[in-house]
C-alpha positions, 0 to 999 in steps of 0.5 A: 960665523952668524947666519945673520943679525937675528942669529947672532942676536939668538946665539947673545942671548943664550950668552946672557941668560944669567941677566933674565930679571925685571931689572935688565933693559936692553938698548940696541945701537941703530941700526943693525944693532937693533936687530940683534938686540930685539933677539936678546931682548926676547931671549931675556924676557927684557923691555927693548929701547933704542940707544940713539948714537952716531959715529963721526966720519972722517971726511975722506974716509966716511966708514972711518970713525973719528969718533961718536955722538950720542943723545944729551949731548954724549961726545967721544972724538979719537984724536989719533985718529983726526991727526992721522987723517989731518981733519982740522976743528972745522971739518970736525965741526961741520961733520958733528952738526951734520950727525947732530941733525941726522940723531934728532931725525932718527930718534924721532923716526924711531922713538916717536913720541915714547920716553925712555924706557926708564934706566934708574937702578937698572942693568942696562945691555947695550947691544950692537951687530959688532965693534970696530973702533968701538967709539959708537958703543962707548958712547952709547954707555955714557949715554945709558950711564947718563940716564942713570943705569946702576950697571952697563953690560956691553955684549955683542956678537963679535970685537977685535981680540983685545977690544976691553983694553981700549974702553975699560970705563965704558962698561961693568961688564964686556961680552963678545961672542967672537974675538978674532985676532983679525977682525977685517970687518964686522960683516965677514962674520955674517953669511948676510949682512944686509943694511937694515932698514929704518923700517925693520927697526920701527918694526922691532921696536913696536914688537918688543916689549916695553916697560 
């Protein structure tokens, strides 16, 4: 159990320390990621950036991810799991230019007007609040490989057991706290596990480090 996002992102960043050097950037999921991620961030002495990603909602079922999208035109869909849930090209299409228009809107809010930390030649840490599906982090790391990271290291607080299997070329590297053989939900693992505001992560961001 984590207290709370910031806890966890204390306990990763302890997990991590082999990585403290001026080549890790670490890149926080919005939003509950960043908070986690703002820890790690401190603990490795590493610039912190926000990795822009949105998962794609099954219509009836919005928490059910289908699938993600992520800046510079990043796509995963999960076909099972459009055919079980009887999504059709339309449906999908009409849920993508939604999240499409709420990422711009969001990287907006966030970033502003600041670039990229710069990826080239260096390890990227992708850090989330947890995994479910895993559609969301993978395509953070397409994303953050797009930008040209040397090396990804995905690391989060807690993922199903056996959740590597299901995206070995997202990564380099793969760390999770916590691998429950029943996951159930990421926020069982946390004593709070309130929704963070956009508020709380421009206010990490501006707090970080950068560079």
């Amino acid at each position: 159990m984590f207290a709370d996002r910031a806890d966890a992102g204390r306990q990763l960043g302890q997990r991590l320390q082999h990585l403290r050097g001026p080549e890790a950037v670490v890149l926080g999921l919005p939003r509950g990621g960043v908070e986690v991620a703002a820890e790690v961030a401190a603990a490795l002495a590493a610039p912190l950036d926000v990795i822009m990603v949105r998962k794609l909602g099954v219509p009836s079922q919005p928490e059910l991810a289908m699938g993600a999208i992520g800046e510079g035109g990043v796509r995963i869909v999960l076909p099972e799991t459009v055919r079980r849930a009887g999504v059709t090209p339309d449906e999908l299409a009409a849920v993508e230019v939604r999240e499409r228009a709420e990422l711009q809107r969001r990287a907006q809010r966030f970033r502003g007007d600041r670039p990229h930390i710069p990826l080239a030649g260096r390890t990227a840490v992708v850090v989330d609040d947890g995994i479910a599906t895993g559609s969301t982090a993978r395509a953070a790391c397409k994303v953050a490989r797009a930008l040209g990271a040397a090396r990804i290291v995905l690391a989060v607080p807690v993922a199903p057991r056996g959740w590597v299997r299901g995206m070995p070329d997202a990564a380099d590297d793969f760390i999770a706290l916590l691998t429950p053989a029943a996951l159930q939900a990421i926020g069982v693992w946390y004593s709070d596990f309130s929704q963070t505001t956009d508020e709380q992560v421009v206010a990490r961001l501006r707090g970080a480090v950068t560079g």
